[in-house]
Structure formats: structure tokens, C-alpha cells
C-alpha positions in Angstrom: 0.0 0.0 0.0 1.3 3.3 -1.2 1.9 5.4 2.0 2.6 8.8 2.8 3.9 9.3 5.9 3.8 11.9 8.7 7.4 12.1 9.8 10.8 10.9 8.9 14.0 10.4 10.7 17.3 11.2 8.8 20.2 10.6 11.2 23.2 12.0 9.4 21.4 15.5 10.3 20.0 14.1 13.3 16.9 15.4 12.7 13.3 15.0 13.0 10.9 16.2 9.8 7.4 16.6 10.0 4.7 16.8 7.1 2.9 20.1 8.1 -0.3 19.0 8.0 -1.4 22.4 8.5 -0.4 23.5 4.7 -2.5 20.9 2.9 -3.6 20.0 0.8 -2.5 23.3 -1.2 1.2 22.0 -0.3 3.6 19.1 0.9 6.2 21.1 3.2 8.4 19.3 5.5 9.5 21.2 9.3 13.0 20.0 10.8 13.0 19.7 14.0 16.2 19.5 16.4 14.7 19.6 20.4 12.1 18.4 22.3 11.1 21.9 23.1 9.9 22.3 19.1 8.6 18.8 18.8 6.2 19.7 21.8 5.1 22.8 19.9 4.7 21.3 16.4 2.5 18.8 18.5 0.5 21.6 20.2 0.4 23.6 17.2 -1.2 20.3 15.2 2.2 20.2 12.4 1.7 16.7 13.5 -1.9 15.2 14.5 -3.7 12.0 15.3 -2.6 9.6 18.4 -0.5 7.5 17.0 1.7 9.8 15.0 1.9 12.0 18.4 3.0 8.8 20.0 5.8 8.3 17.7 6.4 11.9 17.5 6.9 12.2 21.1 9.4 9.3 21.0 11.5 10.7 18.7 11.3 13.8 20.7 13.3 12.4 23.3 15.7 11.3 21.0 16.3 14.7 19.7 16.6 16.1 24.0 19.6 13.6 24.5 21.2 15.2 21.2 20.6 18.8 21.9 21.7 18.1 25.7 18.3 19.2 27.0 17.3 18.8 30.4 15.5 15.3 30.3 12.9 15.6 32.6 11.7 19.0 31.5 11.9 17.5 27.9 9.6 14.5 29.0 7.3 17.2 30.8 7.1 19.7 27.4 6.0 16.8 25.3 3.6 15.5 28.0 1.4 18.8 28.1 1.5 19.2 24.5 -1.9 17.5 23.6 -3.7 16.2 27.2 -5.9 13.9 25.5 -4.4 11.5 23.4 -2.9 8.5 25.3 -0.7 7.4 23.3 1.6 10.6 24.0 1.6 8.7 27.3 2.2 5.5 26.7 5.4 6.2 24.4 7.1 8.6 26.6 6.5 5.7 29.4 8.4 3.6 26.8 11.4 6.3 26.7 11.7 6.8 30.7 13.5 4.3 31.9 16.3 5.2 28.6 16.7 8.9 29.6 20.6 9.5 29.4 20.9 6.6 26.9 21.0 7.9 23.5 21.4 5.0 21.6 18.7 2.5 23.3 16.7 6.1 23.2 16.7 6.0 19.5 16.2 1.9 19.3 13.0 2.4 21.1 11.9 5.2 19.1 12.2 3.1 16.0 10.8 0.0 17.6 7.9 1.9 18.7 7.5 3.1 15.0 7.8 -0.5 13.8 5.1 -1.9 16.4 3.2 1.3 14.6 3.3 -0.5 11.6 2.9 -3.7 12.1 -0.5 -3.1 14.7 -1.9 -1.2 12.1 -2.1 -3.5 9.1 -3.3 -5.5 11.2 -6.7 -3.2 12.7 -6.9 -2.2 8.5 -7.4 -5.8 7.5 -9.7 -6.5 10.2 -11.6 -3.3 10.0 -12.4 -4.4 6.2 -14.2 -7.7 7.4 -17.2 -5.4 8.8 -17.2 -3.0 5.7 -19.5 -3.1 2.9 -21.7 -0.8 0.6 -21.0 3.0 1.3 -19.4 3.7 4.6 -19.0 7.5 6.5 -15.7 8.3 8.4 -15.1 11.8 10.6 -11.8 13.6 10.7 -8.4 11.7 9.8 -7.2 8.8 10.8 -4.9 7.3 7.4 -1.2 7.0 7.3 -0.6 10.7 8.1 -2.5 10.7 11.4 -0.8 7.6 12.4 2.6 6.5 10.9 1.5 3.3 10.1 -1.4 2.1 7.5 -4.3 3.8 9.5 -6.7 2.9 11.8 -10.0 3.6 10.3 -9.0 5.1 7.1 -6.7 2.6 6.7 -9.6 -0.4 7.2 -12.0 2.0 4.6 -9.1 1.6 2.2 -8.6 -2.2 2.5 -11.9 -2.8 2.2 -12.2 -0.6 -1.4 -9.1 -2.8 -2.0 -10.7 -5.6 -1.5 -14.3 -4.8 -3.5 -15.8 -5.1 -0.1 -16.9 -0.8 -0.3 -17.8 1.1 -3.0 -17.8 5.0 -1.8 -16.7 6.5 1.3 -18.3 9.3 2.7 -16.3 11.9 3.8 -17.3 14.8 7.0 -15.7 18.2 6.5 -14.9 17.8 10.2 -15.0 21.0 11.7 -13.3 23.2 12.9 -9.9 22.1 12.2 -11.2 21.0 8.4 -9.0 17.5 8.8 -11.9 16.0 6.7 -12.1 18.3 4.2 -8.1 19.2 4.1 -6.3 15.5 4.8 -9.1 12.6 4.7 -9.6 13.5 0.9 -6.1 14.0 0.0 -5.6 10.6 1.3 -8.2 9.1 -0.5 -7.5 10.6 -3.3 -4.0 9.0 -3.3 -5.2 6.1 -2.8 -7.8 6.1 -5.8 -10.8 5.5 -3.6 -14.3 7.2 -4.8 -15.0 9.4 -2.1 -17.6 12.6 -1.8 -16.9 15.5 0.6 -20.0 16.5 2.8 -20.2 19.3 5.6 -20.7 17.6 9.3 -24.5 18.7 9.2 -25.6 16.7 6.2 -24.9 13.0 7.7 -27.9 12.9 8.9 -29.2 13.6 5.9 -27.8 11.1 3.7 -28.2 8.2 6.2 -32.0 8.5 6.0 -31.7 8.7 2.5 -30.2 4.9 3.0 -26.9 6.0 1.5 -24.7 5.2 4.5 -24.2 1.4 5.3 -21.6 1.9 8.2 -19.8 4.6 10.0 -16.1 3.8 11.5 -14.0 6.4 13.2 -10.7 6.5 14.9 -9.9 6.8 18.8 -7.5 9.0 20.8 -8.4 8.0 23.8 -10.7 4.6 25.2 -11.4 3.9 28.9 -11.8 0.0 29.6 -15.4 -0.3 29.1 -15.5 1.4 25.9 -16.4 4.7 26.1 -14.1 7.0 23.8 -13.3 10.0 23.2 -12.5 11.1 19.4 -12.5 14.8 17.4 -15.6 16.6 18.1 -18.8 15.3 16.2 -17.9 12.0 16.7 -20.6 11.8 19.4 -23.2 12.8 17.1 -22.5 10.5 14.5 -23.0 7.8 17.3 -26.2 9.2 18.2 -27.4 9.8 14.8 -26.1 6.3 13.7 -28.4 4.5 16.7 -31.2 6.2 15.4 -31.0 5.1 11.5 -29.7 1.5 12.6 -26.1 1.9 11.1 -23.3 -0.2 12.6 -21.2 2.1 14.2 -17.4 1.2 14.6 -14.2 2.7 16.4 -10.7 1.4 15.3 -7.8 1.8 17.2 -4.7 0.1 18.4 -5.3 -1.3 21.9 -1.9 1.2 23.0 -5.1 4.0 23.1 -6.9 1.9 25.9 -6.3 3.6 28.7 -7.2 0.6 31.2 -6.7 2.9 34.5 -10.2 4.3 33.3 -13.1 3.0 34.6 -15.2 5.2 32.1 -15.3 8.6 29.5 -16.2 10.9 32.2 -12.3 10.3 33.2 -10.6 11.8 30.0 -9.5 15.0 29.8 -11.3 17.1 27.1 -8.7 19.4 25.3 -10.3 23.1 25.1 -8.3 24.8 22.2 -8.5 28.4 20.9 -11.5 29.7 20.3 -10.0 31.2 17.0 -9.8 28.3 15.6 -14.1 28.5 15.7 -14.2 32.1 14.5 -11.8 32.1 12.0 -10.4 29.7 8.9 -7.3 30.2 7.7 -6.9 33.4 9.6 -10.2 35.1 7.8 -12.6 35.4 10.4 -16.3 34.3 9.7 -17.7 35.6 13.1 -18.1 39.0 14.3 -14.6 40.1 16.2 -14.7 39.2 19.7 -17.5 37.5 19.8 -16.9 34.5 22.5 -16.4 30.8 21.0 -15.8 27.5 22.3 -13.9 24.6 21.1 -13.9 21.6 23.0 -11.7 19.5 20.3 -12.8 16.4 21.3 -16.2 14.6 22.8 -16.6 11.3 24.3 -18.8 8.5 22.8 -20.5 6.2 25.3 -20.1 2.4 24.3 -24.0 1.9 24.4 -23.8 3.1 21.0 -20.8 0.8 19.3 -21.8 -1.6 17.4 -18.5 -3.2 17.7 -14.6 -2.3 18.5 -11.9 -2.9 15.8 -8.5 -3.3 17.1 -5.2 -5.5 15.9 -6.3 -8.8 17.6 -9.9 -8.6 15.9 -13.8 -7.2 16.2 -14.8 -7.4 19.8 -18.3 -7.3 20.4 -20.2 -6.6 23.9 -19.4 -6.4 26.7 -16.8 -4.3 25.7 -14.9 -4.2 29.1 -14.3 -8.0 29.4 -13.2 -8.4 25.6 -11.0 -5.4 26.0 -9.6 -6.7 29.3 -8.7 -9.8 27.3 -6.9 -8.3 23.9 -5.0 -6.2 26.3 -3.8 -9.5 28.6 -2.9 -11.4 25.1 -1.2 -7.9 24.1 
């Protein structure tokens, strides 16, 4: 599978690149990055998005502290509060602790935790395309670019067209952020799939039309009963999915279970600018100063999953004693 990929390491500069994700689709530009300090901020400033690729991203982050002699712990603590809601920030700066001072197992992990990337991901793509069919709906990003690997839901959606198992993918703008409209597409489009763009208000609309046969959407964060939390709208696309008697499907790697929580009422929401409601591209659509929020993510209850796609299959409920048992096999 033809892959573009968020990041790449090139170690006779010792340097980190990141595909701005922020520039496309109009353009393909590619930010060095030499210390943790500027990793944290190209994560917080969304250069680099989806929880994978900031797991990965963080990683290498490390790597780059022990070059540029950086105070470790303060490095690990940048790149922790860059983006609160994704766990698998966490979990590979867990990996990278008990390295700190060893550059060279720092960069072995790094690279391993990019491999495991990889290889977990072709796995949740080719399982994710057993439960596709017909015409299926995705919301915000979740291919190669958000991840680093083959994609989690986008990367199923793809398979699945691949395979003659899907015929059209539906496509939500995804706002505010546009990662829909600006990196979903460009993705598919790559990858030769027959896609159509809608805004997030007209799913509805096309679902009681009968033109949507199943909706799957990517994770950043999943407590252990499986309740998740994923880019705001995903929520409604649950709700609105119960209600036309779609099958409804979250893929993730099982890294983004977050098995310390008992539920979604435990993770934290990430409240970004509210410039980012008022304005697009800088040209504001909203009268200035007029307040805005922008919760970026919301959290999905597991009442309303049909069934959880991960790298060691479907599970089906209950949700917390299959998860409980991919992550003990894990």
C-alpha cells in the first residue's frame, strides 16, 4: 500500500521532519525539527496530529533532548502537556523513561515503537475491512498521516475498497480544524478511492436517504469499558447512527486503551482556541470578539458501538471483558 507518511528520521542530520499537516492540501512542506522543546510545539500547534503519530512523534522527541543536551525531565514534561488527550503521547514517553541518558537505546526504542506502529496497524486495516460493505461514512483523519502506520480507520475503509468489499466512502468536512475536508480526501485521493466531501450537518441527511451502510472512526483516547473520546462530532455521528440503525465502529490500536479508566467521564477534554471556531485560515467568519468555544474532542458512550476494531480482531459486547482480554494477550 502506497503510503505517505507523517514524519521521517534522517540521522546524518540528526533530525526529525514533520509533514505540516497544517499546509494541505494546497502543499507538501516538510518542518526540521532539532529539540524536544519544538517537537512539543509542532504537536500543540497540530504540524503533527492523530494519536499515534503523536506517540511516535513524542518518542523521537526524546531522542532529539539527549542530542541537543536538554534537560530530560523537562523535555519529557514539554511533550507530555502538549496535547492532554491523546494517550498514546503517554504511553510512548512511558516507553522512553526508563532510557533517559541513553541515547542510543533512546533511539532503538523510538524506531521500535514506529515498527510496532506498523505492524498493529495493518493488522486493525485488515480487520476493519471484514465489517465494511456498501457505502461507509468516516469523521476527521485517521490514514497514514495521522498515524505513521497504514491507519486505523482510514486505513480499514481503504482495505476494504481494495478488496471490492466498499464502493464509496463518505467523507465529514470535520469542523473546525477541516482535517476532513483538508487530509481525509487528500488521502483518498491518493489512494484512488471514490470518495464525496460532505459538511458535518448533512450526515444525517444522507443516512435517512439509506446511503450510508456503516460509519467507523478513529480513537485518541478509550477507557476500559469502551467509552471513547475522538474529534468533536464524533458523538453525534454515534447518536445519529443508533437512530437510522447503522453499525457504528471505532478502530484503534489497543496502546489507546487507557485501562486505569473506569469510564469517558475520566478523560480529559482538550479546550483549544477559540480562534480556531471564529476564523479559517486566519479570515474570520464571526463578528470580532464575539466569544467561541472549542472543545476538540467529545466522548462517545459504548452503548452506541456496534462493535470495536482493534489489531487482535472485532470485539463485540461487553466491551470491558473483551478489551480486558486483547489487552492481557497484548
Amino acid at each position: 500500500m502506497e503510503r505517505t507518511l507523517p514524519f521521517r528520521w534522517e540521522p546524518a542530520e540528526s533530525t526529525l521532519y514533520l509533514l505540516d499537516q497544517r499546509r494541505l492540501p494546497q502543499e507538501e512542506v516538510w518542518l526540521p525539527l532539532n529539540s524536544a522543546a519544538d517537537t512539543a510545539r509542532a504537536i500543540k500547534d497540530m504540524v503533527v496530529r492523530g494519536a499515534p503519530a503523536i506517540g511516535v512523534t513524542a518518542a523521537y522527541g526524546m531522542v532529539l533532548a539527549h542530542i541537543a543536551a536538554e534537560d530530560l525531565d523537562q523535555a519529557e514534561g514539554l511533550l507530555a502537556q502538549s496535547r492532554p488527550t491523546a494517550v498514546n503521547l503517554y504511553y510512548a514517553l512511558a516507553r522512553m523513561r526508563p532510557l533517559k541518558g541513553n541515547l542510543e537505546g533512546s533511539l532503538k526504542e523510538a524506531r521500535e515503537i514506529w515498527r510496532e506502529v506498523e505492524e498493529t496497524e495493518l493488522a486493525i486495516s485488515k480487520n476493519g475491512a471484514r465489517v465494511l460493505k456498501g457505502q461507509v461514512l468516516t469523521h476527521c483523519n485517521t490514514g497514514p498521516i495521522a498515524t505513521g502506520g497504514y491507519g486505523t480507520a482510514l486505513g480499514a475503509i481503504i482495505e476494504a475498497y481494495r478488496q471490492g468489499r466498499i464502493e464509496h466512502v463518505w467523507v465529514d468536512e470535520t469542523r473546525p480544524y477541516l482535517q476532513g475536508a483538508r487530509l481525509t480526501t487528500w488521502e483518498l485521493q491518493k489512494a484512488a478511492v471514490p470518495a464525496t466531501l460532505i459538511s458535518d450537518n448533512m450526515a444525517a441527511h444522507f443516512m435517512k436517504l439509506g446511503e450510508v451502510d456503516q460509519v467507523m472512526v478513529g480513537v485518541d483516547r478509550m477507557a476500559s469499558n469502551g467509552d471513547f473520546a475522538n474529534k468533536i462530532g464524533t458523538y453525534g455521528l454515534a447518536v445519529l447512527a443508533q437512530q437510522h440503525g447503522i453499525p457504528f465502529y471505532p478502530a484503534l490500536p489497543l496502546s489507546s486503551v487507557d485501562s486505569k479508566l473506569a469510564n469517558g467521564g475520566a478523560i480529559p477534554i482538550e479546550e483549544r482556541s477559540p480562534e480556531e471556531v471564529t476564523t479559517i485560515r486566519g479570515v474570520a467568519i464571526a463578528p470580532e470578539g464575539f466569544p467561541a468555544r472549542h472543545p476538540a474532542f467529545d466522548v462517545t458512550p459504548h452503548r452506541l458501538i456496534t462493535g470495536i476494531v482493534t489489531e487482535k480482531g472485532i470485539h463485540y459486547p461487553p466491551f470491558d471483558e473483551g478489551l480486558r482480554n486483547a489487552l492481557a494477550e497484548s
